[in-house]
C-alpha positions in Angstrom: -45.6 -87.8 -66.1 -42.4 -88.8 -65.5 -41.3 -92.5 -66.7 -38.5 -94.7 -65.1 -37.1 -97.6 -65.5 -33.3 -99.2 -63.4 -31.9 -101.9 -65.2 -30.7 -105.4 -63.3 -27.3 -103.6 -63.0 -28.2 -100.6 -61.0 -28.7 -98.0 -64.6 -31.2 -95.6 -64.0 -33.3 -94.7 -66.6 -34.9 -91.4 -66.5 -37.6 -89.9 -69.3 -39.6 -86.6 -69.6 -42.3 -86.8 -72.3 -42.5 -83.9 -74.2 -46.3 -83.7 -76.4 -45.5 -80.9 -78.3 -42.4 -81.5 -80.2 -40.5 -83.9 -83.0 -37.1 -83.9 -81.2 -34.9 -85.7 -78.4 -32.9 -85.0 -76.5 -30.5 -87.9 -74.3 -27.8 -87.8 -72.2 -25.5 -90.3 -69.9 -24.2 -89.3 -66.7 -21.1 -91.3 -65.9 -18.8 -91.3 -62.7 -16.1 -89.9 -64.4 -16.1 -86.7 -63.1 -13.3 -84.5 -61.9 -13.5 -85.1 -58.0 -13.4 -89.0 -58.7 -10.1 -89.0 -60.3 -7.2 -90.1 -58.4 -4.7 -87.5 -57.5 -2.5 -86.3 -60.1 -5.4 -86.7 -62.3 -6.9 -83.4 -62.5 -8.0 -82.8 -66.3 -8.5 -86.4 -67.3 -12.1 -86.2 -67.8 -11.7 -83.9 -70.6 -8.8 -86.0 -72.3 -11.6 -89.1 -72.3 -14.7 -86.4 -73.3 -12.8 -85.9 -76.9 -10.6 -89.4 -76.7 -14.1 -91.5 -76.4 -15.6 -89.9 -79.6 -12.2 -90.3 -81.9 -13.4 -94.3 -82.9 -15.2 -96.9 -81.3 -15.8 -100.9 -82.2 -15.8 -100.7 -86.0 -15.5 -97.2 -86.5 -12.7 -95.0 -86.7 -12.8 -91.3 -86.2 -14.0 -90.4 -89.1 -16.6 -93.3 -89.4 -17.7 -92.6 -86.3 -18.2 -88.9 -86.7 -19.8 -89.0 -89.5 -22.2 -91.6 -88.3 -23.0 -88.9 -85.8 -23.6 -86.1 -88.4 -25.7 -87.8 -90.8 -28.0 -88.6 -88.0 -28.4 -84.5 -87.3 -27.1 -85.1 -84.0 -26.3 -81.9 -81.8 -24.1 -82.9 -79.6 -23.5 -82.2 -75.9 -21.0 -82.8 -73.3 -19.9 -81.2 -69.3 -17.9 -82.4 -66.8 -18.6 -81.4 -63.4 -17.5 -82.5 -60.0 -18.9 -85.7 -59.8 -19.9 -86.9 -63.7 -19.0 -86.8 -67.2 -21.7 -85.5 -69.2 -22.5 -86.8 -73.1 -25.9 -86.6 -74.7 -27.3 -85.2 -78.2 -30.0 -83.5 -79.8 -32.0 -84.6 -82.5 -35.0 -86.3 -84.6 -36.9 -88.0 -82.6 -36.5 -90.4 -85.8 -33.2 -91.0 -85.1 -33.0 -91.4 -81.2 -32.4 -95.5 -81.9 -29.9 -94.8 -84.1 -28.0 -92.6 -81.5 -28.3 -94.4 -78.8 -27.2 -97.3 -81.0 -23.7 -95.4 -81.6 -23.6 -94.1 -78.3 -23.7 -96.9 -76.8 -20.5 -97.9 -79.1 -18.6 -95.0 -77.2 -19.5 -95.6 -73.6 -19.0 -99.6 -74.0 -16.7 -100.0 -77.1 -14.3 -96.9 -77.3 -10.9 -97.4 -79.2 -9.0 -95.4 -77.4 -6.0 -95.3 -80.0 -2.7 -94.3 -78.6 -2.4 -92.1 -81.8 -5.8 -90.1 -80.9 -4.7 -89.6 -77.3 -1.7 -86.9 -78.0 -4.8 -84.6 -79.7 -7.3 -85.3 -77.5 -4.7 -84.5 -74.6 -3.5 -81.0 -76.5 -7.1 -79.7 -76.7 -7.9 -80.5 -72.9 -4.5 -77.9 -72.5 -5.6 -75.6 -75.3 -8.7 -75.1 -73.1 -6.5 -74.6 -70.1 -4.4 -72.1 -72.2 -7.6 -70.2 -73.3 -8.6 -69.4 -69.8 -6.7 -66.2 -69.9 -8.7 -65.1 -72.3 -11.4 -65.5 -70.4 -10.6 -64.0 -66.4 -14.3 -64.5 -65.5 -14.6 -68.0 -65.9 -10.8 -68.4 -64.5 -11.6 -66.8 -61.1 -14.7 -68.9 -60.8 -13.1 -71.9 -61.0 -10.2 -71.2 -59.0 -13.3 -69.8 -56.9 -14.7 -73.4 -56.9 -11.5 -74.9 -56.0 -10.7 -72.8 -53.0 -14.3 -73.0 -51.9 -15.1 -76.7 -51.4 -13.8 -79.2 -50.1 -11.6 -81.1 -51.9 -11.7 -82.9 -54.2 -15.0 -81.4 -54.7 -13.1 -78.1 -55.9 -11.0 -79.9 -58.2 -10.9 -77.5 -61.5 -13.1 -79.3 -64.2 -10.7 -77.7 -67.1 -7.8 -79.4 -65.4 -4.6 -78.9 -64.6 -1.9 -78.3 -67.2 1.1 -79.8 -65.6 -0.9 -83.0 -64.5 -1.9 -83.3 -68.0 1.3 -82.9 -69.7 2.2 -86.2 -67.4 -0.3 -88.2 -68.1 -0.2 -91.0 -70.3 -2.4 -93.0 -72.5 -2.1 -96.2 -70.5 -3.2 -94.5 -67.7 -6.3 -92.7 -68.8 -7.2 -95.7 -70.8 -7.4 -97.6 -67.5 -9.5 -94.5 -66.1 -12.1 -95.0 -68.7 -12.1 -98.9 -68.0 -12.3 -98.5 -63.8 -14.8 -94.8 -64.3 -17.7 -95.7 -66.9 -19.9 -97.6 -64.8 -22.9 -98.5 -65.8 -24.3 -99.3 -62.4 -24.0 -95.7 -61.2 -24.9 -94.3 -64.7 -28.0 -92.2 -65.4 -29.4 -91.5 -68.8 -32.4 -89.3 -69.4 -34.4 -88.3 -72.5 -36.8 -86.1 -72.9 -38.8 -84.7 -75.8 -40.8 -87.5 -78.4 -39.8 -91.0 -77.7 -41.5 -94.5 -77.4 -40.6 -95.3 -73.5 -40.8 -99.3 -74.2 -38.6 -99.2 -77.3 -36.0 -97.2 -75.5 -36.0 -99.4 -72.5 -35.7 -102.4 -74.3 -33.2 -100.8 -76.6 -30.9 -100.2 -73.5 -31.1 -103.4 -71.8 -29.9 -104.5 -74.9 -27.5 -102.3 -75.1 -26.2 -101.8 -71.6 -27.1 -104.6 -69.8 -24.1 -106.0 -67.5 -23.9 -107.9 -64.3 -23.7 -105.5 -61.1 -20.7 -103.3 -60.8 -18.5 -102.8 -57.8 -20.0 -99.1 -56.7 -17.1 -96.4 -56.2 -16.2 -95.8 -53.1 -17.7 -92.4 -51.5 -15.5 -89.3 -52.1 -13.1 -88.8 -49.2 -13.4 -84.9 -48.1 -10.4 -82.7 -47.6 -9.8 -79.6 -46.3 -11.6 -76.3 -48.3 -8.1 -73.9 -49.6 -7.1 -70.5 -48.3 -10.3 -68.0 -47.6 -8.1 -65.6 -50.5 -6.1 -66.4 -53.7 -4.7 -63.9 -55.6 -3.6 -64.4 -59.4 -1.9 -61.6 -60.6 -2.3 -60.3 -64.3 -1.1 -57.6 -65.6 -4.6 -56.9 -67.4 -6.6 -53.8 -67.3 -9.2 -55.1 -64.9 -9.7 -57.0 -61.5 -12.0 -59.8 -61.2 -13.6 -60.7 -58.3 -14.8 -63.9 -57.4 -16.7 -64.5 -53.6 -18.1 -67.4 -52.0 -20.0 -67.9 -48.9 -22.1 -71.1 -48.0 -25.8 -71.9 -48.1 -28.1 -75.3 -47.9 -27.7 -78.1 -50.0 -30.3 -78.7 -52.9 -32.0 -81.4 -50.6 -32.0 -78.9 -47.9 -36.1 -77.7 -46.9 -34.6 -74.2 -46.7 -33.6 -74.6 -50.5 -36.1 -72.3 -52.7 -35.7 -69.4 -49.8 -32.1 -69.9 -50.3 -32.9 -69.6 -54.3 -34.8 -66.8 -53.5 -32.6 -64.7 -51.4 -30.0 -64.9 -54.5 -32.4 -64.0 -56.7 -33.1 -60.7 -54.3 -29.2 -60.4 -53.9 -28.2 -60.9 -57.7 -30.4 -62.2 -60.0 -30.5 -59.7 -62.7 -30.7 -56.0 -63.5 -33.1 -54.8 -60.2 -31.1 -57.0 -58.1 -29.6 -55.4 -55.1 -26.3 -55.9 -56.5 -26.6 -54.6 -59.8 -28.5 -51.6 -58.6 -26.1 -50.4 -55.7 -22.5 -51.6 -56.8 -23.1 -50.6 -60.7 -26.0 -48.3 -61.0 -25.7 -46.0 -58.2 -21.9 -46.3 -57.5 -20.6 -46.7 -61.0 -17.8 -49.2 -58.8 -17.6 -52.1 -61.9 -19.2 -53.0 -65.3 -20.1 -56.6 -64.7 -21.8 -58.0 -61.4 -24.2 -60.7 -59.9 -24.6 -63.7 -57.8 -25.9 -67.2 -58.5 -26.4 -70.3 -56.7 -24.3 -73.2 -57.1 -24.6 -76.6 -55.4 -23.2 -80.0 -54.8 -25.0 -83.2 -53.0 -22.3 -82.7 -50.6 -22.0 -78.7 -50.3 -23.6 -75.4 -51.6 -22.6 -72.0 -52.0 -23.6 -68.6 -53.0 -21.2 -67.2 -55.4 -20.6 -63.9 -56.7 -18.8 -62.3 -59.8 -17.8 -58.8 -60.3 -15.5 -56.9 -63.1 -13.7 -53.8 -62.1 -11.0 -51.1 -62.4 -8.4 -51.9 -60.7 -8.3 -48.3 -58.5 -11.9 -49.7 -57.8 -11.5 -52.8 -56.6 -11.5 -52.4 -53.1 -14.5 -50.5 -52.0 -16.3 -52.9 -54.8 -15.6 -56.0 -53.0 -16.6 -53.9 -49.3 -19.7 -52.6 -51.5 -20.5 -56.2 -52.3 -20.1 -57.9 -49.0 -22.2 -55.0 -47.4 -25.6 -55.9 -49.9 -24.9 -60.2 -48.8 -24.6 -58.2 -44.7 -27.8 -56.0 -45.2 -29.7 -59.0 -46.5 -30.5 -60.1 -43.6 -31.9 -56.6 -42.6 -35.2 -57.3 -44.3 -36.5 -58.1 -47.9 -39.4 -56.4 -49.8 -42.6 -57.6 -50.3 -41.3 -56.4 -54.1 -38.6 -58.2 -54.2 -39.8 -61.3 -53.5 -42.6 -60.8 -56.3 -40.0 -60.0 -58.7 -37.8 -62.9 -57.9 -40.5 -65.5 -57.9 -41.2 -64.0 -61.4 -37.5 -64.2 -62.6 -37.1 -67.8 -61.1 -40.8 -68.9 -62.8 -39.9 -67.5 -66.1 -36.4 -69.1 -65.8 -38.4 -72.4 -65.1 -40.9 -72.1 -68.1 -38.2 -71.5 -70.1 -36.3 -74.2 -69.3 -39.0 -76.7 -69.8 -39.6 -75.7 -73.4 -35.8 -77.0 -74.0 -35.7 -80.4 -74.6 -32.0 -80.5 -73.4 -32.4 -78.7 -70.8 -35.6 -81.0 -69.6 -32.7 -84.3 -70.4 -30.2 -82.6 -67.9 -32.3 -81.7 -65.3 -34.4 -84.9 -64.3 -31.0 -86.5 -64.1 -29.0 -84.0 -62.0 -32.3 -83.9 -60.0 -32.2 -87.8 -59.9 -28.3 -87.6 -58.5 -29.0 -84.6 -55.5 -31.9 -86.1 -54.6 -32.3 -89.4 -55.4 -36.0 -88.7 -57.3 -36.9 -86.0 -59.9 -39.1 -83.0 -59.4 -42.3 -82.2 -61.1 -42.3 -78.7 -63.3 -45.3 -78.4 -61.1 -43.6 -78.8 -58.0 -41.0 -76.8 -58.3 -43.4 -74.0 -59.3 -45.3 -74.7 -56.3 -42.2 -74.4 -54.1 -41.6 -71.2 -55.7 -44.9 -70.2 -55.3 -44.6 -70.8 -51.3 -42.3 -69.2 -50.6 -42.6 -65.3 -48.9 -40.8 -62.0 -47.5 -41.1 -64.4 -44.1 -40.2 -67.6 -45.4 -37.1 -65.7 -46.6 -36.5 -63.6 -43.4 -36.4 -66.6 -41.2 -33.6 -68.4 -43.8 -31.6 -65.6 -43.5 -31.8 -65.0 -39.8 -31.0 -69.0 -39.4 -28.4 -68.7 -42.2 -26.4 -65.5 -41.7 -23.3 -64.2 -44.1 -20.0 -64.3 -42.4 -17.6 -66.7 -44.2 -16.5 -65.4 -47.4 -13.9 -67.5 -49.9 -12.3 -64.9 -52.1 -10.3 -65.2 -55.0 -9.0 -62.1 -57.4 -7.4 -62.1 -61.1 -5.7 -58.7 -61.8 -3.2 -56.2 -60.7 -4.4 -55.3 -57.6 -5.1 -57.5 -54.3 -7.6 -56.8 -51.9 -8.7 -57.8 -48.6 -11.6 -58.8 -46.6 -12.4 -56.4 -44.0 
């Protein structure tokens, strides 16, 4: 059973009881994500993740981080389009004392002009490292070219806009982006509900903040980007869209991905790899916004292959629609369930959810719901989403030698 509690000032707070364990796990959503910086901006939500946990009030960095270490404390952080992500893992002993600290960083960081030049050259380190790691590059440059932006925005950032940006600057980011009338925080796993409520009124308790303004949409980029590299591979990267998590289509939608690429009897993996032999690495995934979804799909090749496996590819989204198995679907509603199950024995994972549930749809789903949903859904459920919700408009992006094209 769910508990929930919003503070006077508009802080939501979410928690997901947990019988069988001795842990927590927290988190705190905050508006600072990379679509609600201002332009020029792009990367300053990773600057503040590291910047915010290098002293607060009393504590310096090293007070401060050893504070967080003595208490066992796993700790967690994301940015995404819309939030900055920090939360831990620990005791369930210790969950006052964390949230105590934490606390200290969203309300009371330090923000030292001599922490910011670090925090600043790891946020480009991790830009730096991306070509190590071509997968993850083309899917956020995927992103980017995909939605809408600022939606797209890259959350690693952008290396020349960081190299500009100054201390003054982001410290005024933190001050006008850490909200605490749009924040969420969750918990889930072994906790006293009434202590933690009272802990955070406490804690967090303000008068009513201004809320942010709603994000201004743009225009989506070109339908294909090419970045070349001289590397040994091309890396494929396609997008077409789908409904929106609060859409009543959603769990066909979840469905039909699962059928497309959801592992190794997927469609994809089974005609572009197995029987073809066209790349090493392929599969599809949902991935959605409140304000925009998308199906998006990754695949490693040769670069003498890379044509006919994008045209392989874009033929298994076209035949989709031509009709599902009964099979399928039973496999998929297995794949998604176990997924599910699995999840929910996570205490993190339980933390993140209700409060990314909480955000795209304004309430948070049962485990027994969603299971439900799953459970609904058929080969004709599915058919009619696909027949309403046809593939046509592809966003492409490739890393490698070769270009392609969308024929």
């Amino acid at each position: 059973m769910l508990d929930k509690h919003v503070l006077k000032n508009g802080m939501v707070i979410l928690a997901d009881p947990m019988e069988t364990v001795e842990s927590a796990a927290f988190g705190f959503m905050l508006p600072a994500g990379a679509a609600r910086l201002p332009e020029g901006c792009c990367g300053a939500a990773n600057i503040i993740e590291d910047w915010i946990f290098r002293g607060a009030s009393y504590m310096d960095n090293r007070a401060l981080n050893d504070a967080l270490d003595s208490l066992g404390a796993n700790r967690s952080s994301a940015i995404g389009a819309t939030h900055l992500s920090i939360g831990a893992a620990l005791q369930a002993e210790n969950l006052a004392a964390a949230l105590e600290l934490y606390a200290k960083i969203i309300t009371q960081p330090r923000l030292e002009d001599e922490q910011f030049a670090p925090a600043r050259q790891l946020a480009l380190d991790g830009i730096a490292a991306l070509d190590d790691e071509p997968r993850q590059k083309v899917m956020l440059k995927l992103r980017e070219q995909f939605y809408p932006q600022p939606l797209g925005r890259s959350t690693a950032g952008d290396a020349v806009q960081l190299k500009e940006l100054a201390a003054e600057k982001t410290r005024q980011l933190v001050k006008e982006h850490f909200n605490l009338s749009e924040a969420i925080f969750a918990v889930a796993g072994s906790y006293d509900f009434d202590a933690v409520c009272k802990q955070l009124e406490r804690l967090f308790e303000t008068e009513p903040q201004e809320q942010s303004q709603p994000i201004s949409l743009g225009e989506a980029g070109p339908k294909y980007t090419h970045i070349h590299s001289d590397g040994a591979q091309v890396h494929i990267g396609l997008m077409t869209k789908t409904v929106r998590p609060d859409h009543e289509d959603y769990y066909n939608a979840r469905m039909a991905v699962s059928v497309l690429g959801g592992g190794m009897s997927a469609r994809l993996f089974t005609e572009v790899r197995e029987k073809r032999g066209l790349c090493y690495a392929v599969g599809a995934s949902y991935h959605g916004l409140r304000e925009a979804a998308g199906i998006a799909c990754y695949a490693g090749t040769e670069p003498q292959k890379a044509q006919q496996t994008l045209d392989c590819i874009i033929e298994q989204f076209e035949r989709l629609g031509n009709g599902v198995t009964a099979e399928e679907i039973a496999r998929a509603k297995v794949g998604l369930e176990s997924a599910l199950i699995m999840s929910s024995e996570s205490s993190p994972s339980r933390a993140g959810r209700i409060a990314v549930d909480y955000y795209l749809l304004g309430r948070v789903r049962s485990l027994d719901e969603i299971k439900q949903k799953i459970e609904h859904t058929s080969r004709q459920s599915v058919m009619r989403f696909l027949n309403d919700n046809s593939f046509q408009d592809y966003t492409l992006v490739t890393v490698g030698p070769e270009k392609v094209s969308i024929k």
